[in-house]
C-alpha positions in Angstrom: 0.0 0.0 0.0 1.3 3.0 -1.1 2.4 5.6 2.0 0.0 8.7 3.1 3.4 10.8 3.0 6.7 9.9 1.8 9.6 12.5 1.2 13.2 11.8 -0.7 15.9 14.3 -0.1 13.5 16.6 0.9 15.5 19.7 1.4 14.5 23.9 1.4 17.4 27.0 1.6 16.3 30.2 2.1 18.1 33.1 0.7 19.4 34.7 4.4 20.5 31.7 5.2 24.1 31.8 3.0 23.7 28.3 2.1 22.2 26.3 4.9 19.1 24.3 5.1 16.3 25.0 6.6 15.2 21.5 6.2 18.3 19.1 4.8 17.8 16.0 3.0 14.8 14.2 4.8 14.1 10.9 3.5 10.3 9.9 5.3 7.5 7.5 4.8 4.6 7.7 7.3 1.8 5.0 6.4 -1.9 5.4 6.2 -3.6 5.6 9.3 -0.2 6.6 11.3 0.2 9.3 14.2 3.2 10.5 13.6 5.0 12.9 15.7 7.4 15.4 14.6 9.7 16.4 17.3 11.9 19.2 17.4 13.1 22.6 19.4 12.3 25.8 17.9 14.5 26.5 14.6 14.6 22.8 13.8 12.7 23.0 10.4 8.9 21.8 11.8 7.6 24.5 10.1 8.9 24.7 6.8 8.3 21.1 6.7 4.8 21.0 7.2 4.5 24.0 5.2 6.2 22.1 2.2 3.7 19.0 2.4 0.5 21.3 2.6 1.6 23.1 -0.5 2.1 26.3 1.3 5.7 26.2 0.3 8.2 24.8 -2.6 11.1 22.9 -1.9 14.3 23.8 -3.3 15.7 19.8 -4.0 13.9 16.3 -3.1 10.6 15.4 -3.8 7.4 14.7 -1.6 4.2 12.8 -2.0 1.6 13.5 -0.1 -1.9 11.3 -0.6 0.2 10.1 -3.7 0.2 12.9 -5.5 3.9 15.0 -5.9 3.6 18.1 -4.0 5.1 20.3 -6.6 3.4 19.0 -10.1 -0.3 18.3 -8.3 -0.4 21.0 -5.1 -4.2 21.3 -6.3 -5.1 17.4 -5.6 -3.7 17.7 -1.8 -5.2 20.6 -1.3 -8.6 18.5 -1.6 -7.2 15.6 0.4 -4.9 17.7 3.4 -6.4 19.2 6.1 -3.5 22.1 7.4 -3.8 23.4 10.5 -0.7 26.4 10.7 0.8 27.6 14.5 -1.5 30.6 14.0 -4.6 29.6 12.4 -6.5 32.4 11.0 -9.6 32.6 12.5 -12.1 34.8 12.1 -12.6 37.1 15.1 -16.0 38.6 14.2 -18.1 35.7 12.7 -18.8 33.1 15.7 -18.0 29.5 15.9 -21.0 28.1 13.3 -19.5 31.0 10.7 -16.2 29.8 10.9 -17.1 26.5 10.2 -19.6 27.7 7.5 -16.6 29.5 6.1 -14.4 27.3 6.2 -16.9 24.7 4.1 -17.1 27.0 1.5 -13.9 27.7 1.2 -13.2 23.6 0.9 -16.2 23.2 -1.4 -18.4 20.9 1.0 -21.5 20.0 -1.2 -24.7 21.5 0.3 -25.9 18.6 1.2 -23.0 17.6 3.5 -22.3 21.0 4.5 -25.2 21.2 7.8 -24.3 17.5 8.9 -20.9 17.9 8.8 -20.9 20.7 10.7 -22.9 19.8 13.2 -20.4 16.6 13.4 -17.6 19.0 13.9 -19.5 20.5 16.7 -20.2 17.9 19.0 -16.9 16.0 17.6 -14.7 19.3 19.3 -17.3 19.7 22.2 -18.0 23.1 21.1 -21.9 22.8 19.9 -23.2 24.6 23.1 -20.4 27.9 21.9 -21.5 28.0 18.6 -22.7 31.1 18.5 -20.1 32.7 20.9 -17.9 35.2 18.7 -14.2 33.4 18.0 -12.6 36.5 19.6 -14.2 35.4 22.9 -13.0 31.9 22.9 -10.2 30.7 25.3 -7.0 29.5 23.9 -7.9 25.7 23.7 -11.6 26.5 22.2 -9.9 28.2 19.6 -7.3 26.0 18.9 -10.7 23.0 19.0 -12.3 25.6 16.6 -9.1 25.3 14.2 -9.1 21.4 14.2 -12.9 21.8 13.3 -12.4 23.9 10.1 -8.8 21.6 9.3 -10.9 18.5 9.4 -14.4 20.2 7.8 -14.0 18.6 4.5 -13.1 14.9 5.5 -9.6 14.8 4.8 -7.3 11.7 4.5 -4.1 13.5 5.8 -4.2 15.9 8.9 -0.9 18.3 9.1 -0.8 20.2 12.5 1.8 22.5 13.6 2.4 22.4 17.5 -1.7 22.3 17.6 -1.2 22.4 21.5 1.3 25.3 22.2 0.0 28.0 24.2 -2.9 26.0 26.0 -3.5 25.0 29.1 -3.0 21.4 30.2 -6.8 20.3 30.4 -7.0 21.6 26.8 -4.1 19.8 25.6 -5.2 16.8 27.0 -8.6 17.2 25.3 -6.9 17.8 21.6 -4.8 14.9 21.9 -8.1 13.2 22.8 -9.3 14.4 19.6 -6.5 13.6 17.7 -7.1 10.1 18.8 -10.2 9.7 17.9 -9.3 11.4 14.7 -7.0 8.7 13.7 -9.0 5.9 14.8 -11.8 6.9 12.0 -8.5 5.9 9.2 -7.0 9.3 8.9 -3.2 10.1 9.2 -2.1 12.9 11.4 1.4 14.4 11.4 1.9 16.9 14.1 4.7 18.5 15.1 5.2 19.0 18.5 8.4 20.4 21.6 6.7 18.8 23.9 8.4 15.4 24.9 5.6 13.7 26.6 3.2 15.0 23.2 6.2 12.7 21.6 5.2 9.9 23.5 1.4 9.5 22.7 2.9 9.2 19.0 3.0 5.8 17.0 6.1 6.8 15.1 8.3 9.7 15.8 11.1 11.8 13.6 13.2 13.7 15.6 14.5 17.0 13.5 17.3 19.3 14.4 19.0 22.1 12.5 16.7 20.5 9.8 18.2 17.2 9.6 16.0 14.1 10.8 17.9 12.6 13.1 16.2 9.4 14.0 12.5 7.9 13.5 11.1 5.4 15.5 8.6 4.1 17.6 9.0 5.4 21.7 9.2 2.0 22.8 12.5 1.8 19.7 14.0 5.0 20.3 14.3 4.6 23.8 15.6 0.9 24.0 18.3 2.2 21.3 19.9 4.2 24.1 22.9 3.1 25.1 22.6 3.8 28.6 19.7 3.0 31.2 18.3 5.8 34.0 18.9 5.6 37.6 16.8 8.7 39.3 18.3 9.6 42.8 16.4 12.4 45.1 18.6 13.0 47.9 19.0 15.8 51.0 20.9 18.3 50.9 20.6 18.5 47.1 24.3 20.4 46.5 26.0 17.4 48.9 24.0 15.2 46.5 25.6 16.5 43.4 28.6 16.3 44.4 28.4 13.1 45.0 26.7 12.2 41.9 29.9 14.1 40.0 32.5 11.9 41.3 30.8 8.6 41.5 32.1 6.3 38.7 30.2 4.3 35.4 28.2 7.8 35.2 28.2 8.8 31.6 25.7 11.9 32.5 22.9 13.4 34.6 21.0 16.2 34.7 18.2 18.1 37.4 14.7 17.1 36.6 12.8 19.2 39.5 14.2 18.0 42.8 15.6 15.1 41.6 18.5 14.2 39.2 17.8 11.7 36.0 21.4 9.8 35.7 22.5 8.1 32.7 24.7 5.2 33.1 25.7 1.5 31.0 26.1 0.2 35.1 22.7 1.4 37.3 23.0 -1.6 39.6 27.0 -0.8 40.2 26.2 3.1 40.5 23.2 2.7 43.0 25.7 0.4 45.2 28.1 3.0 44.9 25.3 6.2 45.9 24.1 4.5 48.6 27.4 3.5 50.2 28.1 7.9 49.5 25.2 8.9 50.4 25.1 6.8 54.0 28.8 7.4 54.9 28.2 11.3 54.1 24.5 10.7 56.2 22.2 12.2 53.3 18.8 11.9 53.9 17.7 9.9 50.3 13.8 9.7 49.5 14.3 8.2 45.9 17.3 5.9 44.4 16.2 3.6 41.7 16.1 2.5 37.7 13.4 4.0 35.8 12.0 3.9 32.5 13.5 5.9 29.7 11.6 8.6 28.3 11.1 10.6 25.2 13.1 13.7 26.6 16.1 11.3 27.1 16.3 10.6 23.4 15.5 13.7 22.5 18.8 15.4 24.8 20.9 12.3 23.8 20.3 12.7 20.0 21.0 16.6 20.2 24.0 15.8 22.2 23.7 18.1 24.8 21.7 18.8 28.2 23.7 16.5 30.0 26.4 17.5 32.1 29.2 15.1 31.3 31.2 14.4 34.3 
């Protein structure tokens, strides 16, 4: 079955950038019916990639297929197939939530037939049919953002592209997008969404991770963090400067780094390095409330791919 985006040496220069790459050689595939997650920190090339899949923007070398169709010689087909949902989403401030959607029906030529069910669908699908008629300009930040996946999804698409969908909401409204999203890719369509957030990366079925516009790795979570070549001890100790200390001249540490009160360790020995802590820590009488191995996440990766964020010792 052919792939709902696939990209080969995907790459876009701008001219103020004296030769670099906004986005450098990708080389994708993401399968129908995928959630794919594309992770990255600001500046990584999110953007312009997403921008070059919708059509917004041409590449400068590579090719990309989105739906099947190439993204430079049929932009028009996409268009019909790809729902887009930019970082800032133009709504319409004046008209209220039912206009938006109207509008945004028209603009996607939903037949009139469709049009009134498929809007209502939208509605209760977002949880916003009891705002319909509240002005977007009066809408919190995760209504809006709702509001945006409504008129992005309005004409049935098969590919959904989102652009850090969640930024700048509040927690309970992120939750309830990603809610959305999954029920979004249940119904058969494929999402890509690019995302900072690490635990975002997570709820993912595959993930790319970009940086300086090269795609580092792509994976499942459950891949990308057994290819580590470390495992995680996390140590929560009293006082916390005594405990660092520590942690900096204990041996088999290849890094660590504070995670609130606590200290996320990386190591190829956690057994050997918790013997060794807790010997420290009890000859130098710390008070410890948490020494143990724990599960690698998605923020691990991420730092160990970018190669920094740990402090080496």
């Amino acid at each position: 079955m052919e792939n709902a985006i696939q990209t080969e040496g995907l790459t876009k220069r701008y001219r103020n950038q004296n030769g670099s790459a906004a986005v450098g050689d990708v080389n994708l595939e993401i399968g129908n019916g995928q959630l794919f997650g594309l992770v990255g920190p600001d500046g990584a090339g999110k953007t312009t990639m997403l921008r070059i899949l919708s059509t917004v923007l041409e590449q400068s070398e590579g090719t990309a297929t989105v739906a099947g169709f190439d993204v430079k010689r049929n932009p028009e087909k996409i268009r019909t197939r790809v729902g887009y949902m930019p970082q800032n989403f133009s709504l319409y401030p004046d008209l209220n939530v039912l206009e938006n959607l109207e509008f945004f029906a028209n603009i996607h030529a939903v037949s009139d037939e469709r049009r009134k069910e498929r809007i209502l669908e939208m509605l209760q699908f977002t949880r916003l049919d009891n705002f319909k008629n509240r002005r977007s300009r009066n809408l919190s930040g995760g209504m809006k953002k709702k509001l945006a996946l409504a008129c992005a999804l309005i004409h049935e698409p098969d590919i959904l592209l989102l652009d850090e969908p969640s930024t700048g909401v509040d927690p309970v409204s992120r939750r309830e997008l990603w809610d959305i999203l999954s029920n979004v890719v249940q119904q058969g369509v494929t999402v890509m969404v690019s995302t900072p957030y690490m635990d975002e990366a997570e709820r993912c079925e595959q993930v790319g991770i970009l940086h300086q516009g090269k795609l580092l790795k792509v994976g499942t979570p459950a891949e990308l963090s057994s290819d580590l070549p470390f495992e995680i001890v996390e140590v929560k100790a009293r006082p916390r400067k005594k405990m660092r200390e520590i942690v900096q001249h204990t041996e088999n540490i290849a890094g660590w780094r504070p995670v609130g009160d606590r200290l996320r360790i990386s190591t190829p020995s956690p057994d050997k390095v918790i013997r060794n802590l807790k010997s420290a820590f009890r000859k130098q009488k710390l008070e410890v409330k948490l020494l143990r191995k724990t599960r690698p996440s998605m923020e691990d990766v991420f730092i160990h791919l970018l190669s920094n964020g740990w402090s080496e010792v």
